[in-house]
Steps between C-alpha positions, in 0.01 A plus 500: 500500500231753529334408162527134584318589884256736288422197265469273801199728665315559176464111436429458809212730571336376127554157654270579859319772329302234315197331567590150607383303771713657810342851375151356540555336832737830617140673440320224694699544828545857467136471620631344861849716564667797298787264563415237267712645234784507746452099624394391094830619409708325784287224407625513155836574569511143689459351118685744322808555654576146464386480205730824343808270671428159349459728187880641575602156530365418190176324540316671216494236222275243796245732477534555146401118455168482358376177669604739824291780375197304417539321897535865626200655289276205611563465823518922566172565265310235705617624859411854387167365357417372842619834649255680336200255596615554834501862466171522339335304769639690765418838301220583786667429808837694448299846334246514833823475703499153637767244392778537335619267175654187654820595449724783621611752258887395507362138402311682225864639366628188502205309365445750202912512413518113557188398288589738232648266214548801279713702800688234480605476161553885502783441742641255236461703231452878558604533812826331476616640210428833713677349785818401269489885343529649825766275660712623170499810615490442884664152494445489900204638484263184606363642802461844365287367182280294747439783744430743231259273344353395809439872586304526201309239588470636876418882391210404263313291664499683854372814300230291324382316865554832694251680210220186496522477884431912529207505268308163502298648812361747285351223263168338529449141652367415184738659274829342710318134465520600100831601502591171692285322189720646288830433657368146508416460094870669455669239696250238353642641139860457609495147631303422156766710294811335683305088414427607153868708452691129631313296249532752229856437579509156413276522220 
């Protein structure tokens, strides 16, 4: 049980540990609230959770499907595509302290989970055959897998938010509209990588 729970929080933490799109946009709002980690996770959690349990009923092998895949990468690269346009263009306005993005950082969880095409295929693959190992040795286990994973989720990304939102101040105008540059060209790289990935697939 305990190796199973250990296994559970290591792939877990490589899973939110990694650059992605909610990471990037985690950093973004972490400019506004040192809550944003706190709201992107329960924002995430409103596409995961259900997610995990159509996954228990055994949903996997839809999003398996590669004509799925390819809708999902298209569809996800391009909304994150004009995510980052919209970030970029609003780059000067959110680092002198004015607006905000146009959407609230629990939107942005479940934005960046549900335009993700390749978070969703790690449920079906990965993260269900992680999900099936840990039910073998916890078969009631359900809600203890999803809370643990959840709190994974929940732990990093208040400690990253709570860390950008301390120390931003110290930055230059100038250097925080660079950063936000940046943060735009990474989501403009994962929209592109996600379209490219989905045709790849059907190549």
């Amino acid at each position: 049980m305990l190796t199973a729970l250990g296994t559970v929080v290591i792939t877990s933490l490589s899973g939110v540990m990694a650059p992605g799109p909610m990471f990037t946009m985690t950093l973004v709002k972490s400019y506004k609230s040192p809550w944003a980690g706190v709201q992107v996770s329960l924002g995430h959690a409103v596409i995961e959770v259900p997610l995990i349990l159509l996954i228990y009923f055994g949903a996997a092998q839809f999003f398996e499907n590669t004509v799925v895949q390819l809708v999902l990468s298209v569809l996800g690269g391009g909304m994150i595509i004009w995510l980052s346009i919209g970030l970029f263009r609003a780059r000067r306005e959110v680092t002198r302290g004015g607006k905000d993005t146009p959407y609230s950082a629990f939107v942005t969880g479940i934005l960046m989970s549900g335009l993700n095409p390749f978070f969703l295929v790690w449920w079906a693959t990965v993260g269900s055959l992680l999900l099936m190992t840990f039910l073998e040795s916890s078969p009631q286990g359900l809600i203890l897998f999803i809370m643990v994973h959840w709190l994974c989720d929940l732990v990093w990304l208040s400690l990253l938010s709570f860390t950008v939102y301390k120390t931003h101040l110290f930055l230059s105008q100038r250097l925080q509209e660079w950063i936000f540059i940046v943060l735009s060209i990474a989501l403009l790289y994962f929209g592109g990588q996600f379209i490219v990935k989905g045709i790849l697939l059907v190549i």
